[in-house]
Phi, psi and omega in degrees: 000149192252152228257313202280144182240174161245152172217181189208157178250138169217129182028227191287348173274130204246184150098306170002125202270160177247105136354137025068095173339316192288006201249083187239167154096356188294165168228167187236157139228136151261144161267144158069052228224005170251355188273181199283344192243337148287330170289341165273358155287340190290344200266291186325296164313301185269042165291323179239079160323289213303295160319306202261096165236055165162128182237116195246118173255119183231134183185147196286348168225121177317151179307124146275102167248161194269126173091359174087185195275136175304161189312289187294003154286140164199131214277154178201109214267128174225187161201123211274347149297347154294150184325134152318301188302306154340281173319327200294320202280331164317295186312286188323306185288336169272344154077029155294124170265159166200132152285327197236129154256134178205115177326048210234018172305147173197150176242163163247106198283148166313083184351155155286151186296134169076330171258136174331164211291349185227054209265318174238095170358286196292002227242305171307312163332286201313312208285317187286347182282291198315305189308309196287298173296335179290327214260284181346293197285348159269005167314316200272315183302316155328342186097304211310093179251114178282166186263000200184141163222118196255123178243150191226136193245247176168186182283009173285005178282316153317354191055042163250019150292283252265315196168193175271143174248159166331146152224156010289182164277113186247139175335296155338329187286178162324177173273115155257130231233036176286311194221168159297152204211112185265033168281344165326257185317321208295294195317325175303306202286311197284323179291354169251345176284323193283316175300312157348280191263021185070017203240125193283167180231212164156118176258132190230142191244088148320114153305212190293115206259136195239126194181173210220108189243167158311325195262109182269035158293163188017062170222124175293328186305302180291329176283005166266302200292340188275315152330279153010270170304285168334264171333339148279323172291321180253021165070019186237161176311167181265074165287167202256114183301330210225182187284200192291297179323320149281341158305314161261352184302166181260131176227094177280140191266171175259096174288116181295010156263318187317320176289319156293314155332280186324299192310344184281311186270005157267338163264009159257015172272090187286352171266005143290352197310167147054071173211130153255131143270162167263119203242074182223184160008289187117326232205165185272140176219171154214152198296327206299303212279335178277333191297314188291009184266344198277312200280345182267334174287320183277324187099014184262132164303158184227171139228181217274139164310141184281162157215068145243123175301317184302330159269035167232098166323092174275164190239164181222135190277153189292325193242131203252138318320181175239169186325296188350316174106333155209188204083182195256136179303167159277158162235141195252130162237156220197101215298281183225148164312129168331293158357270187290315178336313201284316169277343187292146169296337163290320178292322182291330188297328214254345148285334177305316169273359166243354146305287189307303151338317171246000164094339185332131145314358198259315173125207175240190207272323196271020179222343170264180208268069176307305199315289198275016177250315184286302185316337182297325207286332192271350160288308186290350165310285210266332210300181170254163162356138161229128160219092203258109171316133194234019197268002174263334155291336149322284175328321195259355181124358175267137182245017178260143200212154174209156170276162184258355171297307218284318190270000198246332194304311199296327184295297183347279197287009184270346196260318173273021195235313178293337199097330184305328201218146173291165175306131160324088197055054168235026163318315183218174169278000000 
């Protein structure tokens, strides 16, 4: 076998595996193929007909892609809270086939009052193990056997919701049982399901995913261009939320197209089959090193974390050990939040005027879900160290890497193309 690779560049993205001509004729089905992460995978496959030549995107709202569904796509609205058997007659009456499957259906259950975006646990379970399993167990009903089934969970497999965890995050590490994580059951059900039917697998963890869908919910992303544009229409700095610390810590990113690569060069790998990986970026990243790059795109000042201690509030992650498993929990410290930021009467008067000005689509601030679209972002703000370790997919052969500056820039503008944000440092004239 030969020791040597070809890699390849696509736009901002490097490294990239080069495919073997013969490897052709494949079929796909994505689930969740409108989410942030199915729909860039959908962008991924149907780069190449010729490998990929048919892609059955199933989700319950057709995929927003630019320019409508590539040729070799074709969308089939199910919803995978409904029976297997149901789903099957579906599969069945549209003559779906898949070599592959990739996994990226999720309900986000409604927070518990007063608790943070994934406060209730049992509820994510209950919903999300039923989606994998109602969609799994109607394959066979189907007729359907893939030869791979790729499901994508994330670094909340670490407990770094939850607190600070080892770092870096290696595949390998225990389960953290502090609280329920329904990446747990999904993963039991899919290693028994597979043996079960013969069917190889492969699981992949993103950290914080950065892609540009209508549903800005859980995007790190969209609540920067809105921070942004604002702050430039009202002539004020780009401040900084959180303390020194979060300024320099490594908080590694997900690009979700980056994340379709990999995922792509992982269920085409046989020595990767029945592997869980870590899926982010390839590169080091930090708010310290992204911010004066943000404020330069917008054309705005920025500033600097204070080192006057007093304004800044502190928070404490909840659980004594925190996952790590020993140590002291963390404290995050925090001038003020996206969140409130988000609530002020000036910041909504002042998206109201640049929703009218650029035409936006999105509405207005004070009618979308601030707590959970904005909390994401000041969780990923504030949070502890993310290092998600890429050295076991190394090892088997993957080199793609994007800077994430370079990928949250390329989203901006996929978010103001959508209508969602004004054009990238067009907040005011």
């Amino acid at each position: 076998m030969s020791n040597q690779q070809v890699v390849q560049s696509n736009g901002i993205f490097h490294g990239l595996p080069v495919y073997p001509s013969s490897l052709k004729g494949l079929t796909a089905i994505i689930t969740g193929a409108n989410g942030i992460s199915g729909n860039y995978m959908l962008r991924v496959l149907a780069q190449d007909p010729e490998r990929w030549s048919k892609i059955y995107c199933l989700s319950r709202r057709p995929p927003a892609i630019p320019n409508g569904l590539p040729q070799n796509a074709e969308h089939i609205a199910l919803d995978f809270l409904k029976d297997s058997a149901e789903i099957a007659k579906v599969l069945k009456e549209k003559n779906v086939k898949a070599d592959y499957v990739f996994f990226y259906s999720y309900v986000q259950a409604k927070p518990k009052e007063g608790g943070g975006l994934w406060s209730d646990a049992e509820e994510m379970c209950r919903v999300n193990l039923a989606l994998l399993r109602n969609f799994c167990e109607a394959l066979p009903l189907a007729d359907i056997t893939p030869k791979r089934i790729m499901l994508q969970t994330g670094a909340k497999n670490y407990g770094v919701h939850l607190g600070p965890s080892s770092i870096p995050q290696e595949e390998s590490a225990p389960r953290v049982t502090l609280e329920p994580n329904f990446y747990y059951p999904q993963e039991d059900f899919l290693w028994s399901f597979c043996q079960k039917h013969n069917i190889d697998w492969n699981i992949c963890m993103p950290a914080a995913i950065l892609g540009s869908v209508p549903d800005a919910a859980m995007n790190l992303v969209f609540p920067l261009g809105v921070y942004a544009s604002v702050q430039k229409h009202l002539g004020e700095e780009l401040e900084f939320p959180c303390d020194l610390v979060a300024w320099e810590t490594n908080r590694c990113m997900s690009s979700s197209k980056m994340n379709g690569y990999m995922e792509e060069w992982a269920v085409l790998n046989e020595g990767a089959k029945n592997q869980k990986f870590n899926t982010m970026d390839g590169t080091t990243f930090t708010w310290g090193n992204f911010w004066p790059k943000y404020a330069k795109w917008y054309g705005v000042e920025y500033g600097h974390p204070s080192s006057d201690e007093s304004v800044y509030t502190a928070i404490k992650s909840k659980h004594d050990p925190p996952p790590r498993g020993f140590g002291p929990p963390a404290t995050y410290r925090v001038r003020f939040t996206l969140v409130s930021w988000a609530k002020q009467e000036k910041v909504q008067k002042a998206w109201e005027e640049l929703t009218k000005k650029h035409g936006l689509t999105g509405g207005k601030l004070q009618d979308m879900d601030i707590d959970r679209i904005f909390g994401f972002t000041d969780g990923g703000l504030m949070g502890s160290p993310l290092d998600l370790t890429m050295n076991k997919a190394r090892k088997m052969g993957w080199h793609g890497f994007v800077d994430s500056n370079e990928a949250i820039r390329e989203v901006l503008g996929e978010f103001a193309e959508l209508k969602m944000i004004p054009p990238v440092g067009g907040g005011s004239e």
